[in-house]
C-alpha positions in Angstrom: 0.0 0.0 0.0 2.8 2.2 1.1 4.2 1.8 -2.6 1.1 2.7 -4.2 0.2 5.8 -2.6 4.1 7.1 -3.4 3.7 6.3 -6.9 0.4 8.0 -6.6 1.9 11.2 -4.8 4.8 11.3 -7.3 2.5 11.3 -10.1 0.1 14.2 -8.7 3.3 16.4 -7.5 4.3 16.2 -11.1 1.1 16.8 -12.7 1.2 19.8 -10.4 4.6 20.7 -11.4 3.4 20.4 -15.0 0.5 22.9 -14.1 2.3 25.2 -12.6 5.1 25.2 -15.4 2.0 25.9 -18.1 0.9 28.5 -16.1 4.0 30.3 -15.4 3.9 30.2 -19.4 0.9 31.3 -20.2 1.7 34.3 -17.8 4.9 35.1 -19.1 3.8 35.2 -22.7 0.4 37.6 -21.5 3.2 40.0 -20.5 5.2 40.1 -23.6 2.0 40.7 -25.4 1.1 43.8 -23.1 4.7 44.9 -23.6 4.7 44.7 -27.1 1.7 46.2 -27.4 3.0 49.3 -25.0 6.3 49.4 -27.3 3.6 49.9 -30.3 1.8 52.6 -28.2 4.8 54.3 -27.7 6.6 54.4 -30.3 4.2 55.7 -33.3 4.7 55.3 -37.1 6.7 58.0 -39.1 3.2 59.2 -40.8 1.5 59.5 -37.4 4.5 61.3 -36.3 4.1 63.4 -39.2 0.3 64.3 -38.5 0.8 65.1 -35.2 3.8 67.9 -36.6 1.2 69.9 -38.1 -0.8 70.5 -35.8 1.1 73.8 -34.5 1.9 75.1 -38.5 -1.8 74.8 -39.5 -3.8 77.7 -40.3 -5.6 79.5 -37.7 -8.0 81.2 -40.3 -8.5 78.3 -43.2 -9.5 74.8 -43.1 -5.9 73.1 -43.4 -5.2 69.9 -45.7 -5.7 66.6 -44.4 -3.1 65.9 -42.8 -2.8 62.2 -43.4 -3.1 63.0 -46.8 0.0 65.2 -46.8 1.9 63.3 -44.1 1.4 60.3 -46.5 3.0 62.6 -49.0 5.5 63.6 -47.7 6.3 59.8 -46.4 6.3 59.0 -49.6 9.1 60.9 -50.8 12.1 59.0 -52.5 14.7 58.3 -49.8 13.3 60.3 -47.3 14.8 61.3 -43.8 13.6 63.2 -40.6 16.0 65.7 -41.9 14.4 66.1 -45.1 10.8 65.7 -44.2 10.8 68.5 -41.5 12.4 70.8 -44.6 9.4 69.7 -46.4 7.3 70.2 -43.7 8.9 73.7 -42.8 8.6 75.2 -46.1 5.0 74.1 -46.5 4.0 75.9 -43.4 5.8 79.3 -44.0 4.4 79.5 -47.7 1.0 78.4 -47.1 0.2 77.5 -43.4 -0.8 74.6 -44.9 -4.1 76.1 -46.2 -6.5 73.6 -48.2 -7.8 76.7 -49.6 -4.6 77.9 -51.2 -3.6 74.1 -51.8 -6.7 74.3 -53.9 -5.8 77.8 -56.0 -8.4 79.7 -54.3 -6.5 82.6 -53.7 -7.4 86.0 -52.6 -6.4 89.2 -54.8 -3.3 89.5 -52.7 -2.1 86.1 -52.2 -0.5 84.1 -54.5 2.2 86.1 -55.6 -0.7 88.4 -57.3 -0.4 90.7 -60.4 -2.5 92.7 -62.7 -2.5 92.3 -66.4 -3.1 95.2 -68.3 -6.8 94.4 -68.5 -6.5 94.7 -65.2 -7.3 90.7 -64.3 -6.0 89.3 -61.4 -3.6 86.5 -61.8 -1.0 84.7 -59.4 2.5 83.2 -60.1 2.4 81.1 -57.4 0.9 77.6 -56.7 -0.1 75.1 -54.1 1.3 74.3 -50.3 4.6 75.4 -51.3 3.6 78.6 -53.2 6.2 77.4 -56.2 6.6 79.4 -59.6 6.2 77.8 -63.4 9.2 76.9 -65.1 10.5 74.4 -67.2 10.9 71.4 -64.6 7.8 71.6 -63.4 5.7 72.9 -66.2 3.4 69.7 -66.8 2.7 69.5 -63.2 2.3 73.5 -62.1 -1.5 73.8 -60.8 -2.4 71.0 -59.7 -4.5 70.5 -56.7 -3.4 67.0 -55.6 -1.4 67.1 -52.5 0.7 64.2 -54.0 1.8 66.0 -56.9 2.7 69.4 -55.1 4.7 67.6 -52.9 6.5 65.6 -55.2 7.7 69.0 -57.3 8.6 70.3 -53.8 10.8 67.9 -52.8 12.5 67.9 -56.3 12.6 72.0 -56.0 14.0 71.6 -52.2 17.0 68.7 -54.0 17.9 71.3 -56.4 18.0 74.3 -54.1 20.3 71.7 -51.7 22.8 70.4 -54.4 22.9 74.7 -56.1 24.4 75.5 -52.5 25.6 72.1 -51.5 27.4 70.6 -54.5 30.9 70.0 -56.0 32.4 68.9 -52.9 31.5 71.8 -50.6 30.5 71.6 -47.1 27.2 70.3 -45.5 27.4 71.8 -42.4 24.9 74.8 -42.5 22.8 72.7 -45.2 19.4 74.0 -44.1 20.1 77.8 -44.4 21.9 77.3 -47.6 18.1 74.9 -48.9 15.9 77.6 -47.9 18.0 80.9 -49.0 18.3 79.0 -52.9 14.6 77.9 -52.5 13.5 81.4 -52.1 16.0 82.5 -55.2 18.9 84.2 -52.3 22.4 83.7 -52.4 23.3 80.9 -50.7 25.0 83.2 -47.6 21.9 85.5 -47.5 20.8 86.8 -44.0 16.8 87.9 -44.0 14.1 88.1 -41.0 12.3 85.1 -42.6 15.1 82.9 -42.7 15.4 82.7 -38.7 11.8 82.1 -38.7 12.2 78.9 -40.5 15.0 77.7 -38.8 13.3 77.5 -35.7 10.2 76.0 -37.3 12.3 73.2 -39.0 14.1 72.6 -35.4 10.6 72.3 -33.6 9.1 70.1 -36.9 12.4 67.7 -36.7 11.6 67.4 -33.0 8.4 66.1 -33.2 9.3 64.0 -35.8 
């Protein structure tokens, strides 16, 4: 008898063991899904970042664009950084305030970079988020309204302006200044009130981001 009931003991204590070992498990792996699932919480996607950004550049007077519409954009970019994004981003704001209104064309008399023909019509050299001027590298694309497109010619605008100031082997150091003075047709050196304006928008933008 005294055989029996050890073998019987032995085999519930391990049975027990065995329980205990599956639940331990099935704890352990509840907590790595609630971890993971903080990490995710935590740490949001590059386009969420990017929505959140705008929030402070928006108009305070217009409907702004959507921003997942333009965050997706802007994500979208070829080999796109932080860096570069928050340029994107920075230049988008100080042009437009990121206006759906102006992203649309529907500009006032005075915005727009407006001017009177001699019939005296109202027309306006300037288009979209980024407020950016005809020419021959963005001809077929100039007046659109899609939020992809204008940012697209941006970002291509933004690369030459970079490389005008940047290229043939010179010095990357001060590479933001150098963007937005050749994006707003200024030597690459210039000093203006604007220009410190954006520079602390595009440190605030890369922030968030």
């Amino acid at each position: 008898m005294s055989r029996e009931r050890n073998s019987t003991e032995a085999s519930l204590s391990g049975l027990d063991r065995l329980r205990r070992a599956i639940m331990a498990a099935c704890a352990a792996f509840a907590i790595g899904l609630w971890f993971t699932s903080f990490a995710g919480a935590a740490a949001p996607s590059f386009i969420e970042r990017l929505i959140v950004a705008q929030a402070p550049l928006q108009s305070k007077v217009d409907e702004p664009v959507d921003p997942r519409v333009l965050a997706t954009a802007i994500a979208s970019v070829p080999k796109i950084t932080r860096e570069w994004a928050a340029l994107i981003l920075t230049v988008a704001a100080h042009e437009s305030a990121l206006s759906a209104r102006i992203a649309r064309g529907e500009y006032k008399d005075y915005e727009g970079d407006s001017y009177r023909t001699r019939e005296g019509k109202v027309k306006h050299r300037a288009w979209g988020l980024w407020q950016a001027h005809k020419n021959r590298l963005n001809d077929s694309a100039w007046g659109s309204p899609d939020i992809g497109v204008q940012t697209t010619e941006a970002a291509r605008a933004l690369r030459r302006a970079f490389y005008t100031c940047n290229g043939g082997g010179r010095p990357h150091s001060d590479w933001v200044r150098t963007t937005l003075n050749s994006y707003s047709g200024r030597r690459c050196d210039a000093s203006w009130p604007g220009l410190e304006k954006r520079l602390k928008t595009y440190q605030h933008v890369l922030h968030a981001l």
